[in-house]
C-alpha positions in Angstrom: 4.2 50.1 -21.4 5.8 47.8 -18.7 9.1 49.8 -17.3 12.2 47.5 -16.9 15.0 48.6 -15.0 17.7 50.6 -16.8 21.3 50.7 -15.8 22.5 54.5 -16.7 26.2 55.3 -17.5 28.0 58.6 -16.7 26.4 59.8 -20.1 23.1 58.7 -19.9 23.0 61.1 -16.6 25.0 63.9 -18.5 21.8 63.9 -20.9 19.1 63.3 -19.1 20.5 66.0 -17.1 21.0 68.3 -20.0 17.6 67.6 -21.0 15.5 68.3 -17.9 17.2 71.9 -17.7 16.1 72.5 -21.4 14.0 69.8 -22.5 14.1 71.6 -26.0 17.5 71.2 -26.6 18.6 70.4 -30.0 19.9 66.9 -30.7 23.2 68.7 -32.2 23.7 71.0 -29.1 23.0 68.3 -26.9 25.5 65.8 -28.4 27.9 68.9 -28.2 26.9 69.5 -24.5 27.8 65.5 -23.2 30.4 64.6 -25.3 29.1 62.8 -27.8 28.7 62.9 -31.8 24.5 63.3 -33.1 24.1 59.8 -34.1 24.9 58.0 -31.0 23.5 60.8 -29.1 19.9 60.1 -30.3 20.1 56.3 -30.3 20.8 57.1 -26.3 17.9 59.3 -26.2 15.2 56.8 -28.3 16.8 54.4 -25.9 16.2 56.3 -22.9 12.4 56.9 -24.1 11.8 53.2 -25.2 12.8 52.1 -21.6 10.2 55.0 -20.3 13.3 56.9 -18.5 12.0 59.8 -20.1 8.6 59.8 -20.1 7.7 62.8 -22.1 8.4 66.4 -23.0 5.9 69.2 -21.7 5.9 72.8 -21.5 6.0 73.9 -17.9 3.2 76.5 -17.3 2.7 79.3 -14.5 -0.4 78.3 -12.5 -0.6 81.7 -11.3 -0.1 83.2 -15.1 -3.0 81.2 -16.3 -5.4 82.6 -13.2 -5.0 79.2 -11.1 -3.0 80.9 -8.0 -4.3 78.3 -5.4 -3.1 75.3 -4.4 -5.3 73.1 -1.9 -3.2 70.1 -0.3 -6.2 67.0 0.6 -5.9 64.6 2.8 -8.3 61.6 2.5 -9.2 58.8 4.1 -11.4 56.2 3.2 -14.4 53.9 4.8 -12.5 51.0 3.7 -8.8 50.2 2.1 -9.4 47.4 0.1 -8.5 47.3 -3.3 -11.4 47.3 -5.3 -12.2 51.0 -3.3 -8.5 51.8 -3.5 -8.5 51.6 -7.5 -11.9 53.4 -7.7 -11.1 55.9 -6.2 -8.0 56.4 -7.7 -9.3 56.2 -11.4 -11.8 58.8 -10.5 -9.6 60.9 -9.5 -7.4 60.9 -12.5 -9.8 62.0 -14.6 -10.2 65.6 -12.7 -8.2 67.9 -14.3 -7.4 70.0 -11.3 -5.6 67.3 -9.3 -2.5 68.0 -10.4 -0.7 65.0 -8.4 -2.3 61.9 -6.3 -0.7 59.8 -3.6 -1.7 56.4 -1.9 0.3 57.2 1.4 1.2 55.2 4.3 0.0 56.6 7.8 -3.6 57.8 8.9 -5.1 59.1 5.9 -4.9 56.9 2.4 -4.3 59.8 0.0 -2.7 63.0 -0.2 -3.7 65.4 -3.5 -2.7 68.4 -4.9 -5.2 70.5 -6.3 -4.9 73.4 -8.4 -7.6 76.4 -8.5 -8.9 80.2 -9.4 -9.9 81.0 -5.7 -12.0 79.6 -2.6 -15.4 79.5 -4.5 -13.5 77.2 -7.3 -12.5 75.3 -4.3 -15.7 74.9 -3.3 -17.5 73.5 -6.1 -14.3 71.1 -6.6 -15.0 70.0 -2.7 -19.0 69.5 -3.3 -19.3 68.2 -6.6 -16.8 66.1 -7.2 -14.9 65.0 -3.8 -17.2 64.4 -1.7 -19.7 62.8 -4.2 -17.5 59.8 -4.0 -18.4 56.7 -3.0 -16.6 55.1 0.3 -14.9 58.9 1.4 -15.1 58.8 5.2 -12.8 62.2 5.6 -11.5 65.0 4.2 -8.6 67.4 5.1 -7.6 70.4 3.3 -4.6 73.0 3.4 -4.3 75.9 1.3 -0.4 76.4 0.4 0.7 80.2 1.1 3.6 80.1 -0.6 5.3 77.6 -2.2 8.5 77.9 -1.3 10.6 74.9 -3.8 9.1 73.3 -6.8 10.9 71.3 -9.5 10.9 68.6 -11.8 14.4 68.3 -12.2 15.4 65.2 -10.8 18.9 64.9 -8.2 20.8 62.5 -10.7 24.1 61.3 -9.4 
């Protein structure tokens, strides 16, 4: 789905706020919450989700409660930037499950990943069989995180 861009009012903000501290909200008590009565409350919503404002609704999980404590920050660089490499590698790397975010950056090294894993060993076998397998990979820089010290996904709507 193409995004277009989306002017948002005072109550568009009040609900997308509303929504990203409890994304399972009920239309009702959200409708209560900005102001607004439960009809045009949805239609704002299925608006909002239609444009691709919201993108979704997911359950946010403990990496350390599901026995994936470690998170390994890459840097890459590769032999070449143009695009045909630059998608490749990109689409292979969306299909690992442990990358939990990709970046094309500007600067010395092309991406920066996060990677999620059990321990070292997991590490590892992540580093030798899959990353540096890849075609076109000239360098790889890794930083384990010791603590994270912020994370949300609640975006600073004004």
């Amino acid at each position: 789905m193409k995004k277009r861009h989306v002017v948002l009012d005072d109550i568009d903000r009040r609900i997308l706020a509303a929504l990203q501290a409890d994304g399972r909200t009920t239309i009702q008590a959200l409708a209560e919450r900005v102001g607004l009565t439960t009809s045009p409350c949805l239609r704002r919503v299925r608006l909002l989700e239609e444009a691709g404002v919201i993108r979704g609704y997911v359950a946010v999980v403990d990496q350390a409660a599901v026995d994936l404590p470690v998170s390994v920050f890459i840097s890459i660089k590769l032999e070449r930037q143009r695009e045909e490499e630059l998608d490749r590698f990109a689409a292979t790397v969306s299909r690992w499950p442990e990358v939990m975010e990709c970046y094309l950056m500007t600067g010395q090294r092309d991406y920066l990943m996060r990677v999620v894993c059990a321990d070292l060993p997991a590490y590892e076998r992540f580093l030798k069989e899959k990353l540096t397998r890849l075609d076109g990979v000239a360098s790889i820089e890794s930083s384990f995180a010791l603590e994270q010290v912020k994370h949300t996904h609640v975006l600073p709507l004004r």
